[in-house]
VMD Tcl script that draws the C-alpha trace (Angstrom):
set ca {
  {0.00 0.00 0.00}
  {3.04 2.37 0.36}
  {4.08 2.11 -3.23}
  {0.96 3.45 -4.38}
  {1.40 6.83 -2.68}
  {2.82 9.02 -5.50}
  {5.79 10.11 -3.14}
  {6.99 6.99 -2.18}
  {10.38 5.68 -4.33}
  {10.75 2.48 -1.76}
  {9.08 1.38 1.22}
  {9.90 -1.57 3.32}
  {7.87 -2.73 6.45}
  {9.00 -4.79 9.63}
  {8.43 -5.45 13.52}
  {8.52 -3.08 15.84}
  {8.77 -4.18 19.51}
  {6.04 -2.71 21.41}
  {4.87 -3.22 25.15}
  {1.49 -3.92 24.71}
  {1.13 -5.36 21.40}
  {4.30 -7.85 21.37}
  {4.89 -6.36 17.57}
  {3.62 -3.27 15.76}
  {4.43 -2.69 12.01}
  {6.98 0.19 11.18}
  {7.55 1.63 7.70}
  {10.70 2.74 6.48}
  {10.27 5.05 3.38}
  {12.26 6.47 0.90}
  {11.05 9.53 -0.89}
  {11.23 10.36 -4.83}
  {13.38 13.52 -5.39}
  {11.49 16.73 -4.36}
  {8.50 14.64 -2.56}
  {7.39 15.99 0.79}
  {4.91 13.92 2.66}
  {4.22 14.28 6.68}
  {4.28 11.32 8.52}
  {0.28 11.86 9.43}
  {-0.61 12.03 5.56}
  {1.20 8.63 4.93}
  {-1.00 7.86 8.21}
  {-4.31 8.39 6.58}
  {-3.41 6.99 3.08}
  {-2.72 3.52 5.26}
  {-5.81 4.25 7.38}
  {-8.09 4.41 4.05}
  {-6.59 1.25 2.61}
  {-5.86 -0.96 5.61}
  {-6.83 -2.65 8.22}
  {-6.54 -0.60 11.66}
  {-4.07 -3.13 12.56}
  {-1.72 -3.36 9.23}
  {-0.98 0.51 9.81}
  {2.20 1.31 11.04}
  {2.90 2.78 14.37}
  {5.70 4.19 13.27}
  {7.43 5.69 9.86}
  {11.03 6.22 9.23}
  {11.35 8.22 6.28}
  {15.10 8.08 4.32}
  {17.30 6.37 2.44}
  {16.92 2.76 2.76}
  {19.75 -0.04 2.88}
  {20.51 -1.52 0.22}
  {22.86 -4.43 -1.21}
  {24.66 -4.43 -4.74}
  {22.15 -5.70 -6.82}
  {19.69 -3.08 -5.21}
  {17.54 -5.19 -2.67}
  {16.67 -3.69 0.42}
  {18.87 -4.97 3.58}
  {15.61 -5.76 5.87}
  {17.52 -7.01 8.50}
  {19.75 -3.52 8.49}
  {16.26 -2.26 8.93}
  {15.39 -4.97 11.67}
  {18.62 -3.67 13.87}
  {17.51 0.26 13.60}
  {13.27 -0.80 14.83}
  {14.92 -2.84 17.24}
  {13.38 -6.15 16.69}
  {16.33 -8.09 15.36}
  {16.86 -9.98 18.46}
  {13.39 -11.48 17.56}
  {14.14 -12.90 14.13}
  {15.72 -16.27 14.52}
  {18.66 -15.96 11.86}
}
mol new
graphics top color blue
foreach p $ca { graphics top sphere $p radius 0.5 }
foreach p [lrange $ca 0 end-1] q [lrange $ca 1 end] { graphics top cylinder $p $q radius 0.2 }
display resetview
């Protein structure tokens, strides 16, 4: 659902730890050049598309991690939400 906003280049999505939930989604988002977009406007374009519970408690907006052949390093983003010691690896 993050792709479809016209700002967003690359979005990627993983576990945040929270203390009531166990896990809450967080998006990391990188912008196309010249996009500005508020974290409560990407807030409502989830909210209109998604469940209550898909949208993500928190957004990270940047440049995202990627490797040589241009796939996004989800565990780099993993380590920065904090949830990596969750992920059996």
């Amino acid at each position: 659902m993050l792709y479809r906003h016209p700002a967003v280049l690359a979005a990627a999505v993983v576990a945040k730890p929270d203390a009531r939930w166990g896990e809450t989604p967080c998006a990391f988002i990188e912008l196309k050049a010249g996009a500005q977009v508020s974290v409560e406007d990407m807030v409502a374009h989830c909210k209109r598309h998604l469940a209550g519970f898909k949208v993500p408690r928190a957004i990270v907006f940047g440049e995202l991690p990627k490797t040589s052949t241009g796939k996004i390093q989800k565990f780099a983003l993993r380590q920065q939400a904090g949830s990596a010691s969750a992920i059996d690896v």
